[in-house]
C-alpha angles and dihedrals in degrees: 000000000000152000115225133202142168124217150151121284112181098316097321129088117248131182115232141199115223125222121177110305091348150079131224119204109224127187106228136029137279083245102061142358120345160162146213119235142212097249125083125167126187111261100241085069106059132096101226117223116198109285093252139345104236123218075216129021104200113197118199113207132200103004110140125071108219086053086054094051099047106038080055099053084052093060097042094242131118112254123259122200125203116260090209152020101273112173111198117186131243121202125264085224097071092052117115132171133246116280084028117119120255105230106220092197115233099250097043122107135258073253090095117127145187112230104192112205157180107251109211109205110202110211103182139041104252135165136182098019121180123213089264096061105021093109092053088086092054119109107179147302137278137172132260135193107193101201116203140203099204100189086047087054096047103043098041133080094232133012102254108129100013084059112022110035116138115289085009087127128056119188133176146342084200150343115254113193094182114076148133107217095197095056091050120117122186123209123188106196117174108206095348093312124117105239095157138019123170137148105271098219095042093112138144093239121014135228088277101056092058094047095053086049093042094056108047100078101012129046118239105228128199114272094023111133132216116210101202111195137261141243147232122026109295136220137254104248120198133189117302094033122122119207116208117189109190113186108182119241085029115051137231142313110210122183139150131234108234118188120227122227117232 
């Protein structure tokens, strides 16, 4: 088993195995053929990448209950909960790396939240998966933090700029392909203090639910990622603070909201 990162090495962007407080450059990928390197470098030294550029970014949406529960009660409305494991896509350009600032663009609203959630890496090509095998084409786990602008996503048609600006998604800082889903914990904390804690594999439908739906009319490709929700009600972040998600057997994803000029 590994940890997996992606970082900057001199200009050009270079996957890296992670021992203890190093990282090792490799030529190659975690996806196909490689080899380690000569070079290591200490980790607090580093510029992270995203872990990895996906060919498909799938998104999960409300799949926790809680969330259900208490977005609706904001909004006055009775909960309802998905009948089915439905997958919906984010786009790889608003993907941005931990350490890396969050751009709260100028004209958007004080309605601009963190999501903290479970990253799925997919590590082989698969299709038509049963519930038995549906975790075999699983590689490893990263953090997301689906940022949000709420007034965006409620006033427009699609989700195309409340959910995919640019640097609206934060992934990393690496890939962990040892885990036990059912010991995770995640922890969302805005400038050092706790605003949500969950159990990160307390969802509606699992990891293998989406995967047998998925794959029965797409191919999971390596390299594709699976947001899978969050959970809890979030809060509204501004510029200067920093989000930190925590999701225990894995690390934590740290950025900082920046606000744009006009």
């Amino acid at each position: 088993m590994a940890k997996w990162c992606r970082f900057n090495l001199d200009g050009q962007a270079s996957f890296g195995l992670i021992e203890e407080k190093r990282v090792i450059a490799v030529h190659g990928s975690p996806f196909g053929p490689y080899v380690q390197t000569n070079q290591s470098f200490e980790i607090a030294d580093i510029q992270f990448l995203p872990p990895v550029i996906p060919p498909t970014f799938y998104c999960v949406g409300i799949n926790y209950k809680d969330h259900i529960i208490q977005m609706a009660a904001l909004r006055g409305k009775e909960p309802v909960f998905p009948p089915k494991a439905d997958i919906g896509y984010r786009a790889n350009s608003a993907l941005c790396a931990h350490g890396d600032p969050i751009l709260k663009p100028a004209n958007s609203t004080n309605a601009f939240q963190y999501e903290g959630e479970l990253v799925v890496v997919f590590g082989k090509q698969a299709k038509h998966l049963t519930y038995d095998n549906a975790l075999d084409c699983v590689f490893g786990y990263t953090i997301g933090n689906d940022v949000s602008e709420r007034t965006w996503q409620a006033e427009d048609r699609t989700l195309w700029r409340a959910k995919n600006s640019d640097s609206f998604k934060p992934m990393g800082p690496w890939i962990e392909t040892d885990v036990n889903l059912d010991k995770m914990m995640t922890t969302v904390a805005v400038n050092g203090t706790v605003h949500t804690k969950f159990a990160t594999n307390n969802m509606i439908f699992g990891i293998r639910d989406y995967i047998v739906e998925i794959t029965k009319y797409m191919t999971i490709q390596p390299g594709d990622v699976m947001w899978m929700g969050t959970d809890g009600v979030p809060s509204n972040i501004k510029h200067g603070d920093q989000v930190d998600i925590t999701i225990s057997g894995i690390g934590t994803l740290s950025n900082t909201v920046i606000q744009l000029s006009a």
